[in-house]
C-alpha positions in Angstrom: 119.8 20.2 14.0 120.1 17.3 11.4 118.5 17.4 8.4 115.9 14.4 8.5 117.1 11.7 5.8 114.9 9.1 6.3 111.6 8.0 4.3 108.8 10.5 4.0 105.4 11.0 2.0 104.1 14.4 0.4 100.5 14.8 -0.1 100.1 16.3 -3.8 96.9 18.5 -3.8 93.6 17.0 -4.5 92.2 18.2 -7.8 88.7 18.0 -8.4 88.2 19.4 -11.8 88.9 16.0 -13.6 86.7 14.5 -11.4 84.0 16.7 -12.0 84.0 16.5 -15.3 83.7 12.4 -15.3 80.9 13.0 -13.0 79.4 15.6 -15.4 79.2 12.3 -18.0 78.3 9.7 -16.0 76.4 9.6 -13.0 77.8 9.4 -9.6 76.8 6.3 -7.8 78.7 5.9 -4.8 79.6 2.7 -3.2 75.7 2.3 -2.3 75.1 2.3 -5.9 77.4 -0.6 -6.4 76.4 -3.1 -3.9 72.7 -2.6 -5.6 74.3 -3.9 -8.6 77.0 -6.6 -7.6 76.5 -9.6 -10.3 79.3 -11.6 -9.5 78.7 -14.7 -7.2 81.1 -16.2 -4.7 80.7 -19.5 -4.2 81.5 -21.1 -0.4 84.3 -23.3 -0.4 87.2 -25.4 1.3 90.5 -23.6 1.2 94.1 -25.8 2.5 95.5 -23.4 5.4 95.7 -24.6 9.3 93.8 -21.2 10.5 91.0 -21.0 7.3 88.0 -20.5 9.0 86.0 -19.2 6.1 86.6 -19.6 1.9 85.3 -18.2 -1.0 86.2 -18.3 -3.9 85.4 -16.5 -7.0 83.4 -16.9 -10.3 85.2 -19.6 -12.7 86.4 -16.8 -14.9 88.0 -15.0 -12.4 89.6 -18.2 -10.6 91.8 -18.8 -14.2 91.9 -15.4 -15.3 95.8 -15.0 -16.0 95.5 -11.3 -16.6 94.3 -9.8 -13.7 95.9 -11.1 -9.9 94.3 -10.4 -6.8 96.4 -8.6 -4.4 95.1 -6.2 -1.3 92.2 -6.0 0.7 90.1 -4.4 2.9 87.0 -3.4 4.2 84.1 -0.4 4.3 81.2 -1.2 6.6 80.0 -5.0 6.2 81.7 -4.8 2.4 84.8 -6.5 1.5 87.1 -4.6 -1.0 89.8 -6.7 -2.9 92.6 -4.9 -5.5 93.7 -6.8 -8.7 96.2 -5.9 -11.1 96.7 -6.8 -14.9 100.0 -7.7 -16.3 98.7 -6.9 -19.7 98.6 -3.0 -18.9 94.9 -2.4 -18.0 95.9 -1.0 -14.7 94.3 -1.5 -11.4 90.6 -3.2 -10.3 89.1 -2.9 -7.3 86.6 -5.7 -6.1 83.1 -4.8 -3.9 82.2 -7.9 -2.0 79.2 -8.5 0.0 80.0 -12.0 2.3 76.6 -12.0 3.4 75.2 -12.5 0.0 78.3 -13.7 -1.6 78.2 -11.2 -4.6 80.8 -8.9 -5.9 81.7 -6.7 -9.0 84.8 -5.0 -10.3 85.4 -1.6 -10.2 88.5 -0.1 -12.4 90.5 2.3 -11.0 91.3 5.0 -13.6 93.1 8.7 -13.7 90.7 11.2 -15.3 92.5 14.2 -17.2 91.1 17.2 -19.2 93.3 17.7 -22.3 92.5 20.7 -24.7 88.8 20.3 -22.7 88.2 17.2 -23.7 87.9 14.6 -20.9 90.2 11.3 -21.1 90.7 8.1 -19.0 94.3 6.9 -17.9 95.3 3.3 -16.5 96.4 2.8 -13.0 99.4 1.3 -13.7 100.5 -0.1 -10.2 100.9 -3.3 -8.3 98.1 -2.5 -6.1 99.6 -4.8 -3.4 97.6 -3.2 -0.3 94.5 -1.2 0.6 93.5 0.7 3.0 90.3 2.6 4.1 91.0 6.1 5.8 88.4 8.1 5.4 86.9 9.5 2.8 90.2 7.9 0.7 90.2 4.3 -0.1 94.4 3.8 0.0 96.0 1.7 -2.3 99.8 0.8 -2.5 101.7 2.3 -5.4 105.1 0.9 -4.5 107.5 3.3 -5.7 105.2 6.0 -6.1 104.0 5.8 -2.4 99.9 5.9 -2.4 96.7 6.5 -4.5 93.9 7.9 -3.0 90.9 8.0 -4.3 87.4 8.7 -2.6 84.2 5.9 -2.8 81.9 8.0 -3.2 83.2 9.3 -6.2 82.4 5.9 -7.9 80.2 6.6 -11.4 78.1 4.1 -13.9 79.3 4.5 -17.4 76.5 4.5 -19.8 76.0 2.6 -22.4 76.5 5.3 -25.2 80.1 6.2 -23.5 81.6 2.5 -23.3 83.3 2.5 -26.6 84.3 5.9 -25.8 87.5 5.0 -23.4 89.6 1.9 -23.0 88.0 0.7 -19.8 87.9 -3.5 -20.4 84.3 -3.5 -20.4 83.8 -2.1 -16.2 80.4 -0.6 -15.8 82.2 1.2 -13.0 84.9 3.4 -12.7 86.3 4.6 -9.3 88.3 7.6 -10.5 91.5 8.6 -8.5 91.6 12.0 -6.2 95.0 12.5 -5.2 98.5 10.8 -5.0 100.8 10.3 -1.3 104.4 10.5 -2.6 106.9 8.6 -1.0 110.1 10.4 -1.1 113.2 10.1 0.5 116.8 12.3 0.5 118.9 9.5 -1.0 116.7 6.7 -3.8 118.2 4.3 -1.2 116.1 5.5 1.5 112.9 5.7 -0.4 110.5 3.6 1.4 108.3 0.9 -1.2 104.5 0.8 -0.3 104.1 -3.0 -1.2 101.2 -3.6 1.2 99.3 -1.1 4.2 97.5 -2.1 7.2 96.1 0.0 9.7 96.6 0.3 13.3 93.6 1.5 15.1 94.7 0.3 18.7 96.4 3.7 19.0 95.3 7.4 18.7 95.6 9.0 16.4 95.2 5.8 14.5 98.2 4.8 12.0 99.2 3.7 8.5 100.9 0.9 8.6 103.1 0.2 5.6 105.4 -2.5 4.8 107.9 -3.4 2.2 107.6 -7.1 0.3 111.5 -7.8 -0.1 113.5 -10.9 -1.0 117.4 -11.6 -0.6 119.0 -8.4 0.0 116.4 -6.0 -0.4 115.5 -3.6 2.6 112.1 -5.6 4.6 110.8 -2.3 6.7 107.9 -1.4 8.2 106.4 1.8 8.7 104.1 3.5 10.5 102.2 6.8 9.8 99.9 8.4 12.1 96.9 9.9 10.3 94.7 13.1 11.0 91.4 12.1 11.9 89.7 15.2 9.9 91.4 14.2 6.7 91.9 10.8 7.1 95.9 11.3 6.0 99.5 11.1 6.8 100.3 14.2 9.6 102.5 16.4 7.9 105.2 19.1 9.1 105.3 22.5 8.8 108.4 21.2 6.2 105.1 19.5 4.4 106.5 16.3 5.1 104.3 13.6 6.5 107.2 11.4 8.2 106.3 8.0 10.2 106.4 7.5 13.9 108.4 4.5 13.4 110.1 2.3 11.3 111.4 -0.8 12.1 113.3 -3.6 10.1 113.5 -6.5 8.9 110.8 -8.0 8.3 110.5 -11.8 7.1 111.5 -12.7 3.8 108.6 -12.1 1.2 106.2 -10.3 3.6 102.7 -9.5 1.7 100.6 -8.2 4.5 100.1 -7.0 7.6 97.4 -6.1 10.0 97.2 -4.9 13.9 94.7 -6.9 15.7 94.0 -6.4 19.6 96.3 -9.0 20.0 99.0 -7.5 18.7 100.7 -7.8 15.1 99.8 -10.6 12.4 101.9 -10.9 8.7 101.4 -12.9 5.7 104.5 -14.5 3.8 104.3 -16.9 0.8 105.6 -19.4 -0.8 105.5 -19.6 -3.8 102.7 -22.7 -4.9 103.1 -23.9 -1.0 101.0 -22.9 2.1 101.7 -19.5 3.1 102.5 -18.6 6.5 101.3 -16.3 9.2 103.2 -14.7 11.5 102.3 -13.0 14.6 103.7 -10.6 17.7 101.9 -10.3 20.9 104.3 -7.3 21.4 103.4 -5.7 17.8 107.3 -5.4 16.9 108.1 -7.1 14.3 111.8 -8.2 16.1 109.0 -10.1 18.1 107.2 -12.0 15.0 106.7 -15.7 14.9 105.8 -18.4 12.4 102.8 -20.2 12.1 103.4 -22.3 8.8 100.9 -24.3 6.6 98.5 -21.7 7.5 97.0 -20.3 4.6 96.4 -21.3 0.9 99.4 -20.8 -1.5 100.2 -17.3 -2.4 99.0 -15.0 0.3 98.5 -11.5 -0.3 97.6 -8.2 1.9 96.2 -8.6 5.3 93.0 -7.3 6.9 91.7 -7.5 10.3 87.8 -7.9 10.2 84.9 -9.8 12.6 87.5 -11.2 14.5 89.5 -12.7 11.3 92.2 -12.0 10.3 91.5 -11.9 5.9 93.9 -12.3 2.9 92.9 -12.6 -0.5 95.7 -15.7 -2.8 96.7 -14.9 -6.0 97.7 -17.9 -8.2 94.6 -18.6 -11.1 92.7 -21.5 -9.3 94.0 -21.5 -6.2 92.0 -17.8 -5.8 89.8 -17.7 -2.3 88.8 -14.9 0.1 89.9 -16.4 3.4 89.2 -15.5 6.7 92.1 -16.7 9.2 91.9 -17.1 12.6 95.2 -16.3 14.6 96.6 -18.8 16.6 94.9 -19.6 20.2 92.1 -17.4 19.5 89.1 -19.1 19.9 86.3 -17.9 17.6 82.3 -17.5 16.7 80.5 -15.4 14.8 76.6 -16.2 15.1 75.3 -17.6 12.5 78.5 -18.7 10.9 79.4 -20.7 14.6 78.2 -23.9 13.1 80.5 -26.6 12.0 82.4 -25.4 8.9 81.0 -28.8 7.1 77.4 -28.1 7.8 78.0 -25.1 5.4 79.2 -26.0 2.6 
């Protein structure tokens, strides 16, 4: 038989002692804890984009903040959950969003280690470019590296005598990572990038869908890893390779995110400072993909299918909303929010 040469992940084992110990100094709060303390406010808005159905956009700091960029997204329950990454090194934060009442709160992502027994706080240093909820692991894209994982209700409140203690830029919160999903490969060639993730749950067992952002020559694939429902992870072989049911390639030019919606396949691509586009396939191959342009705001990111919307966070400082898209020909209500978009501003 030949030996499998294609893209893989390993799941490295979950260590819990560094967690522990974090949770030994500061107290363990859980998501729940977080949206009873969200002190951010959203502010409703009108977004450019063809499909926007719904905009918000952030506090004024964060809207021209040129260190930290807003890239994937997702959901838990009724709770929005948006990744940003610094350029200046501060790693990875992650964003808890409540659309009812329009408040949110960062969340930093960090790497807890015991050295010499002494408990220490690392950077995420990754693009964060996609999230995903399987769970109990919150997903997020470490490109090269394959995934993060790391577990909601692990999330702790740093006191106040401990927040000169670790460079943590002033987040009351920390979500500490659990585990790492390594992508590997037999040739560096092959190794598959986790720009962005989506998830399939139109199948069992539901998928990971991961996809590559690629410009020019670079490889465009897409992914897709079925998950065990008791662990809320790739399937792995008896090998201990988790390989994916599918790949297929290429993708458009700059994709950013993608998201399976009973209608079949939608992805973002952008633009630069134009209009992003949307792409969909009622087939959900992406050979089948086409363009809706002018659809979204400038400078798309991830995809998330939510309510019946289809929701991408942009990343460019004051051009930042939360949009909710609605794919093309689907006609669309939502209760309360049904009324005329201008009757709500």
């Amino acid at each position: 038989m030949e030996e499998y040469a294609g893209p893989a992940v390993v799941l490295d084992p979950e260590d819990r002692v560094p967690v522990t110990a974090l949770q030994r100094a500061c107290p363990r709060t859980g998501l729940e804890g977080v949206r009873q303390d969200l002190h951010r406010r959203l502010h409703r808005s009108v977004a450019p984009g063809l499909l926007v159905r719904r905009a918000l956009r952030w506090d004024a700091a964060d809207q021209a903040d040129r260190r930290w960029w807003p890239q994937g997204i997702t959901s838990i329950d009724d709770l929005l959950l948006v990744s940003w990454y610094a350029k200046t090194g501060e790693g990875v934060r992650i964003s808890v969003v409540d659309p009812a009442t329009r408040r949110y709160r960062h969340v930093l992502l960090v790497e807890p280690v015991t050295e010499d027994g002494r408990l220490e706080l690392r950077p995420v240093r990754i693009h964060a470019g996609g999230l995903a909820w399987t769970p109990p692991y919150l997903q997020v894209a470490a490109t090269a590296r394959g995934l993060v994982s790391a577990r909601p209700a692990d999330l702790v409140r740093v006191p106040d005598a401990l927040r000169s203690r670790w460079e943590i830029a002033g987040h009351r919160y920390l979500l500490p990572v659990a585990r790492s999903v390594r992508g590997v490969a037999a040739r560096d060639a092959d190794r598959l990038r986790f720009s962005f993730l989506g998830l399939d749950r139109e199948v069992g067992p539901a998928e990971l869908v991961v996809g590559e952002y690629g410009g020019g020559a670079m490889s465009r694939r897409v992914a897709r890893f079925p998950l065990d429902p008791a662990t809320g992870l790739p399937v792995s072989g008896p090998d201990g390779l988790a390989r994916p049911r599918s790949v297929e390639l290429p993708g458009p030019l700059r994709m950013q995110g993608i998201a399976v919606t009973p209608e079949g396949l939608a992805v973002t691509t952008s633009h630069g400072l134009r209009p992003g586009t949307l792409w969909t396939s009622a087939t959900g191959r992406i050979e089948a993909l086409r363009p809706y342009r002018w659809a979204t705001p400038p400078g798309p990111e991830d995809l998330h299918w939510k309510d019946g919307l289809l929701w991408t966070a942009t990343e460019h400082p004051h051009l930042r909303w939360i949009v909710g898209l609605v794919p093309p020909g689907r006609r669309w209500s939502c209760g309360a929010c049904s009324a005329p978009r201008s009757s709500r501003r």
